[in-house]
N, C-alpha and C positions, 0 to 999 in steps of 0.2 A: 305516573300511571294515567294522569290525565292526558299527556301529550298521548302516549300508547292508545287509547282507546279512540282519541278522535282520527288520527291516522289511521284503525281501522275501518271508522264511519266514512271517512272520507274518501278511502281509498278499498272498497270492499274486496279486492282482488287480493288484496295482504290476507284480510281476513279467513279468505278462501285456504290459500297455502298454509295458515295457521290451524285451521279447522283438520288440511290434510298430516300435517305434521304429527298433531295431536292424535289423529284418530289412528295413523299407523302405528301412535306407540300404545295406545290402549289398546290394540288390537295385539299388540307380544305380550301382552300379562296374560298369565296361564295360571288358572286355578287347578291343581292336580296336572292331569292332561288335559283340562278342557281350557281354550282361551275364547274371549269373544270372535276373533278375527277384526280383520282391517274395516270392513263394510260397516259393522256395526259399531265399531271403535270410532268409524269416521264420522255417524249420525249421531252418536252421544257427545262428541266434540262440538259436531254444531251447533247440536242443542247449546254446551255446555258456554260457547262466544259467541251465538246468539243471543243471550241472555244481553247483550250489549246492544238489540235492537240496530242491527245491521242489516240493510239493504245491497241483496244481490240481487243484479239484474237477468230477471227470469229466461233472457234468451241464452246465458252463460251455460244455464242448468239443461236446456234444449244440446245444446252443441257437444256436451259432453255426452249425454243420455244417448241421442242419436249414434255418436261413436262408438257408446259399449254397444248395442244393440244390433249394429249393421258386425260389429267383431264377434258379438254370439252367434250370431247368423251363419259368418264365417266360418267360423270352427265347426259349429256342428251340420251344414249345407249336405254335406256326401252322406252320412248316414242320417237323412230326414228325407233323403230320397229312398235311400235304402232301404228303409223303410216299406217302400210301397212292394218290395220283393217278397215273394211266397213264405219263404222262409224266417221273415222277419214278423211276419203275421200276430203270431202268439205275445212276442212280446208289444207290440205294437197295444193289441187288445188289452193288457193289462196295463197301461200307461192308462191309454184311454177312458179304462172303467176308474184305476184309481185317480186322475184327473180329474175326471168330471164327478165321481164322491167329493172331494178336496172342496169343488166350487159348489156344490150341493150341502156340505158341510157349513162350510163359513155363511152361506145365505140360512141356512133353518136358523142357526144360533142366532143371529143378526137379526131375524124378526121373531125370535121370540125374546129376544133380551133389549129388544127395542134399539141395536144400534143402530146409530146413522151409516149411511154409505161411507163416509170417510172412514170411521173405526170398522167398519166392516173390510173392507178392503183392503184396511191394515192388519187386520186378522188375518185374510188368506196370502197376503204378500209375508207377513212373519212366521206364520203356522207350518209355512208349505216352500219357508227357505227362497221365495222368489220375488228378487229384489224389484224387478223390471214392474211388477203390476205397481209399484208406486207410484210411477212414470206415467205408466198406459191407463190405471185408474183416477191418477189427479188430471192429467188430459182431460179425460170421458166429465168429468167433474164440472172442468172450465167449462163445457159446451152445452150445458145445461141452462135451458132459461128461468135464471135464481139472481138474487140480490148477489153485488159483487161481494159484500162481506158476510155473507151465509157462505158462500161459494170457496172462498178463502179460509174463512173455521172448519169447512170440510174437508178439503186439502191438509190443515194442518193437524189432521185427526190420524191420518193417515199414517203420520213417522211415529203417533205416542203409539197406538194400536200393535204398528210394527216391530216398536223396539220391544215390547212388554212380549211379544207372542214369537217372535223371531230366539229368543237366546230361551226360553223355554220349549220350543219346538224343536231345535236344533239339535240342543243336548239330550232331549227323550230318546231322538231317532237315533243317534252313534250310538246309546243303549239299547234301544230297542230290538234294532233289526238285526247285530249280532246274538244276543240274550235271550228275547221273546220270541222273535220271526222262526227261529227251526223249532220251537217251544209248537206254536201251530201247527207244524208240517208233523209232528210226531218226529223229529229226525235228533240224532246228535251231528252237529256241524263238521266238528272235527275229524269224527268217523267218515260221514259221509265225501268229507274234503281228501282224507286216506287214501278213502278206497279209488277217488278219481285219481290220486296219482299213481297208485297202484297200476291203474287202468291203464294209463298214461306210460307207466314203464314196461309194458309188455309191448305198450304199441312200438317202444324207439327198439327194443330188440328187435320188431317184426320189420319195421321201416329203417335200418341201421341208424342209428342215432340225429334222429330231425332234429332233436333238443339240441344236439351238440352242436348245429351250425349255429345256437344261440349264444354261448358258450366262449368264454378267452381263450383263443387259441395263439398255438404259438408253432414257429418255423425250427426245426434243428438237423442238423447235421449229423449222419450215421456214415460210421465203414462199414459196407456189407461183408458178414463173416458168414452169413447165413444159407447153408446147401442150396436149401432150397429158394431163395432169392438166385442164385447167380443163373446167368444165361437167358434171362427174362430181358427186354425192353421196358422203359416206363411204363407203357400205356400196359404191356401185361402185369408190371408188380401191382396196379392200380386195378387193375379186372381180377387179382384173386379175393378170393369169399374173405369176408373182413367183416366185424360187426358194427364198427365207427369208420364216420369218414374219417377216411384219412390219403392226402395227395402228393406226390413227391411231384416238385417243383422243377428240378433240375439235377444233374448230376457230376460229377466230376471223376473225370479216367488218367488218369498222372495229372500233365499240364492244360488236358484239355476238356470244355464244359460242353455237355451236351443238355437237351432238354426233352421234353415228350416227343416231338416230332421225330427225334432221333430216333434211327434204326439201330443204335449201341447197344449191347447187352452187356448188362452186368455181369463184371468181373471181381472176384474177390480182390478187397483192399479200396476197390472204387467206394467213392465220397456221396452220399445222395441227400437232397436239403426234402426233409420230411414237414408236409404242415399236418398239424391234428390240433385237437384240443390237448390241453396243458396236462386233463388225469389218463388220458391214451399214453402221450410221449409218457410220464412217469412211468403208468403199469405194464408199457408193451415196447418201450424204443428200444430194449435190449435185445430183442425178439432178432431186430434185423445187426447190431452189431454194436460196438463200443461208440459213444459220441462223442464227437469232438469239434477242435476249435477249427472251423473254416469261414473266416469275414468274405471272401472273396466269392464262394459259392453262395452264402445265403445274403450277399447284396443283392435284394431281389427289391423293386420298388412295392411297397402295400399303400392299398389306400384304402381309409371309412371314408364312405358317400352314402347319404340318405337317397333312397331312391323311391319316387313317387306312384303308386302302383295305378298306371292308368289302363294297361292292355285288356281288353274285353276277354281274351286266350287265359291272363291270369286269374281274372276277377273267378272267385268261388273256388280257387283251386286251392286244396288244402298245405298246408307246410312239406305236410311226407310226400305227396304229389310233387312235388318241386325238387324234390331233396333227389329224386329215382333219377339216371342215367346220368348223363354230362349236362344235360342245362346249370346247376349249377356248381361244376368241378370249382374247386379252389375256392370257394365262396363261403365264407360263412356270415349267418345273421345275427348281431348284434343286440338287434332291439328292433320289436314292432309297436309302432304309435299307431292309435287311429282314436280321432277326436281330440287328439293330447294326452288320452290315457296309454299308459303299457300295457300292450295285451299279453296274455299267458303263452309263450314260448311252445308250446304242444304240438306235434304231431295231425292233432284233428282240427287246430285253428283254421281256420279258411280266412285268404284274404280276400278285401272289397277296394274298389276303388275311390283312390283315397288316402290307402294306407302311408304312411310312411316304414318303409324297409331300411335299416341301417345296416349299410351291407361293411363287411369286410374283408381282404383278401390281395393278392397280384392284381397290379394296377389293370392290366390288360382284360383276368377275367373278370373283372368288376363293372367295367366298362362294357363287357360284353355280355353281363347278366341286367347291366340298367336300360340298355338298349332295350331289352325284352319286355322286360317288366316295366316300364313305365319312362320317368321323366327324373333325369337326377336332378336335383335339389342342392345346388351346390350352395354352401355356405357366404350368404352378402350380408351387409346392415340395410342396404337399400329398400326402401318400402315403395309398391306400386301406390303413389297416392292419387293419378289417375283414374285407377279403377275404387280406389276409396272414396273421394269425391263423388266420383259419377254415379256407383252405386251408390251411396246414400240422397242424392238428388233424384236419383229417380225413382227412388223407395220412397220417400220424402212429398214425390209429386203423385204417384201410385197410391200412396197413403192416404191422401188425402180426399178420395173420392167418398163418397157415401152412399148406404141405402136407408131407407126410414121403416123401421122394426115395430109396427103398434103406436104409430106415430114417433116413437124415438130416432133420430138420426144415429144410426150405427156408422163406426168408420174405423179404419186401424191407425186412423193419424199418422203425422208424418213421422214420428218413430216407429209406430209398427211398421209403419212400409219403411223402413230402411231394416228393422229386422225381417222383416220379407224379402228383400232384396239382398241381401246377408247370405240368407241361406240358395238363393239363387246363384248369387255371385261365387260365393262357398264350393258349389257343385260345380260350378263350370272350371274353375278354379281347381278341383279334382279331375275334372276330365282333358281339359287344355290348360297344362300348368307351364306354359311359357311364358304367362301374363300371370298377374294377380297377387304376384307374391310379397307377403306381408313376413318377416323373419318373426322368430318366436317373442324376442326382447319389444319389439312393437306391437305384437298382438297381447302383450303383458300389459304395459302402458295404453292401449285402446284399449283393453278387456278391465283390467282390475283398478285402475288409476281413470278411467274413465269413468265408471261406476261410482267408484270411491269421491269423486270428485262431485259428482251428482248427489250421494246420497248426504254426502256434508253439507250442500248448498240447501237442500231439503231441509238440513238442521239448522242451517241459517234461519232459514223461513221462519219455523214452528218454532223456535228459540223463546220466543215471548209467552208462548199457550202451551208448551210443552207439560211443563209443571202441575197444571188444571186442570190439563186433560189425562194425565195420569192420574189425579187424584179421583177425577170422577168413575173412570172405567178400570184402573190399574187391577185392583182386586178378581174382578168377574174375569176378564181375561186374560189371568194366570191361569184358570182353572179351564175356560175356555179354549186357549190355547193348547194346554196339555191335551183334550181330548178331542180338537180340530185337527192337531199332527198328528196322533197314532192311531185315531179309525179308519180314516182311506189307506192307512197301510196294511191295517188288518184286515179290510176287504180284500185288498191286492195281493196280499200272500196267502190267503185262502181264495182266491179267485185263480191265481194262477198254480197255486199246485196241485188243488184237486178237482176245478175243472180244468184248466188249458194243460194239467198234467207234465207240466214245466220240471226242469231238471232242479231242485230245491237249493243250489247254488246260484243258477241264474235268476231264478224267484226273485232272491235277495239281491242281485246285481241289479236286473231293474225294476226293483222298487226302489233303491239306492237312487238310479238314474231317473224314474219318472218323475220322485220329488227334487230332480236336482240336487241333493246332498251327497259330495263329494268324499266328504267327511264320515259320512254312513258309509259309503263305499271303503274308504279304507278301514275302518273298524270294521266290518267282515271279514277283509279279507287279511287280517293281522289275526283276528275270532279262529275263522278256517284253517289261517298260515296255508293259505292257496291265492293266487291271481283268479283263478278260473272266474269270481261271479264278475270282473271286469268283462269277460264276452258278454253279461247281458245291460251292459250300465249304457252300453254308447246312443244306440238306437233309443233307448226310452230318454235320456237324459235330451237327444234331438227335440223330441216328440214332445216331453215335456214342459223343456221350454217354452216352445212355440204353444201350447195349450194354455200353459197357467198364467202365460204373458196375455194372449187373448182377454184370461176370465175379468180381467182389469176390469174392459168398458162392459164386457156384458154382467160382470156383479152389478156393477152401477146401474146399468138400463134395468134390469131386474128387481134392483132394489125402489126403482124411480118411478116403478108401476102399482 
């Protein structure tokens, strides 16, 4: 054991990988359904091998922080512009109001319970689920003119505050904002979740089935028996009134294949390779004749390609917009991402640029619906670290400027400017995606293991004062906690349903998104058994970050006055 521990002192980089090991397996124990997760798994680790008074060198915990924060950036860049669009307005306004309660919050409690700025700013980095103000508040901390070991015990206030207010604020909100949140609105979730798809199903009758290009489709083979099919060409079987898409690909006349361009009319006994979705072929491929085995006609090549929606022509265009004429014959959509989340498949979604489109279909019209829409996305391991590099150096040199606020030096330091420059890089990144590309498995390892990596070395630190500083604050800030999380969200779900008069789905999507809680977000939407409050999670979840990331240094300037 002895050799073990001084190989850790000696060597604090093991220490590190120990800390992460640790913290991802405390982060799989699940109490019921709740687990702590990996973040907070990783900070009780450190605490738990820092207790061994290990030294990690503080520019380790910069390199890693810097990385997650230029990758938040990343991800959320195209909707924290979007943001500034007319239509994005309301929910904007409810981030806003419940942000700036959140930092209003944590300051009242903090000078009437007399915390210091370090346990204060642990209070709204755990209350409010945002990891980054540990970061961007112990910075603001460093730059204070204070004893260096004042300066230090306040720092280390920071991970007790946040682990004590972080797993009790966390777990309130996955209950609250399914359970309480339509409690407010006067609504039943459920019902009201119904009646949107209700809504929703009238609309794919009215627009032939937009859902169904979301849909597993499938290619088969028919012999036309059917009167009324024969003597038609493709492109007529395809122009009669039909209420799902559905496209015939090719066809086959004895020995020979013809395709849409063909001037051939169907003749009874001829072969046609049918695409639809898998509950059409079931409930209607008898319509047109008996199926059967033909490998030879339905060798047709298909291909999934994500396709990046950059076209200005597409931006705002709704799904059933898209779905009308031949723009997208043979095409069906798979799956819409935008920010990482899946959007609800619907008819009235509208896409923004940005999005990611998973298109499926003939190689050909797939190719010729990505052209339109945007920028395919083809599948590499390779990371621009180029553009990873240089943005964060020059977020990093951006950051570092300052202005003096009531004599305080205000700055967003060199990690805010690399999440500034994150979400810059992010957008351009959306709008010119032939550079910048970071694959998902990398922005996992910059996003979550960056983080994670950060918040252990934090636990490294405070390893020795951990224990103290729980005992002196632990108690008050259970209870603090509890009611630091769920006030700015009860402002925000009566702020935005009955003044901004918000649709009580999306309410709860971004409030989900404004405090960041992903975790809220799915418990809605498992509550509802609807996707829909995902359209309001993206745009606040932007907004939010980048606000409660801010409140770092300015709780601290606030507090310092």
């Amino acid at each position: 054991m002895t050799f073990v521990i001084e190989a850790l002192r000696n060597n604090p980089e093991l220490a590190v990988f120990l800390t992460i090991a640790l913290g991802f397996l405390i982060g799989r124990v699940k109490f019921g359904s709740f687990s702590l997760g990996v973040v907070v798994g990783c900070l009780l680790a450190g605490v738990l091998v820092g207790q061994l008074d290990i030294k990690v060198p503080t520019v380790l915990k910069a390199v890693f922080f810097d990385l997650f924060l230029f990758t938040t950036g990343y991800k959320v860049g195209p909707q924290f512009f979007r943001a500034l669009k007319k239509d994005a307005l309301p929910q904007v306004a409810l981030t806003v109001v419940l942000c700036v309660t959140c930092l209003l919050t944590a300051l009242t409690f903090a000078k009437l319970l007399n915390y210091d700025m370090g346990t204060a700013a642990g209070l709204l980095a755990g209350a409010f689920s945002e990891s980054t103000v540990i970061g961007t508040a112990g910075e603001a901390i460093q730059r204070l003119d204070l004893p260096q070991a004042e300066r230090t015990a306040l720092v280390n206030n920071i991970p007790v505050a946040y682990a004590v207010t972080y797993l009790i604020g966390t777990a309130a909100l996955v209950w609250f904002l399914p359970k309480i949140g339509p409690k407010l609105m006067g609504i039943d979730l459920r019902q009201v979740a119904a009646a949107r798809r209700a809504e929703d199903a009238r609309s794919v009758a009215e627009t032939e089935g937009v859902v169904s290009a979301a849909r597993l489709f499938d290619v088969r083979a028919y012999r036309v028996e059917n009167p009324l099919l024969l003597g038609k060409t493709i492109a007529e079987l395809e122009a009669l009134p039909k209420r799902s898409r559905v496209f015939v690909l090719r066809g086959r006349s004895g020995e020979v294949l013809f395709d849409q361009a063909s001037e051939h009319r169907v003749r009874a006994g001829d072969i046609i390779a049918v695409m639809a979705r898998f509950e059409v072929h079931a409930a209607r491929g008898d319509l047109i004749g008996p199926e059967v085995s033909d490998p030879e006609l339905l060798d047709i090549p298909l291909e999934a390609l994500d396709v990046i929606v950059t076209s200005r022509r597409i931006d705002g265009k709704s799904l059933a917009e898209l779905a009308e004429g031949q723009f997208a014959r043979g095409v069906f959509l798979a799956k819409l991402t935008r920010s990482g989340i899946a959007m609800p498949l619907l008819p009235t979604t509208r896409l923004d640029r940005g999005d990611v489109l998973s298109l499926m279909g003939p190689m050909a019209e797939v190719e010729r619906v990505a052209m339109e829409v945007g920028y395919p996305d083809r599948r590499t391991a390779a990371t621009d670290m180029v553009f990873v590099g240089l943005g964060i150096f020059l977020g990093g040199l951006f950051g570092l400027l300052s202005v003096n606020l009531w004599g305080i030096p205000l700055t967003l330091t060199a990690s805010g400017g690399a999440l500034f420059m994150g979400l810059l890089f992010g957008w351009l990144r959306s709008a010119y995606p032939f550079f910048g590309r970071i694959p998902e498995p990398a922005i996992w390892i910059f996003d979550t293991v960056g983080l994670c990596m950060f918040i252990g070395i934090v636990g490294l630190g405070a390893g020795p004062s951990f224990v103290a500083g729980l005992k002196a604050t632990g108690i008050s800030l259970v209870a603090v906690g509890l009611v630091s999380a769920l006030l700015p969200h009860v402002v925000g779900i009566l702020f935005g349903r009955y003044v901004l008069r918000m649709d009580p789905l999306i309410v709860l999507g971004a409030c989900a998104g404004a405090g960041t809680i992903t975790a809220a977000l799915r418990s809605v939407q498992d509550e509802a058994q609807s996707s829909i409050p995902a359209l309001g999670y993206t745009v606040p979840y932007a907004i939010g970050n980048i606000l409660l990331t801010a409140w770092g240094p300015v709780l601290v300037a606030l507090m310092a006055m």
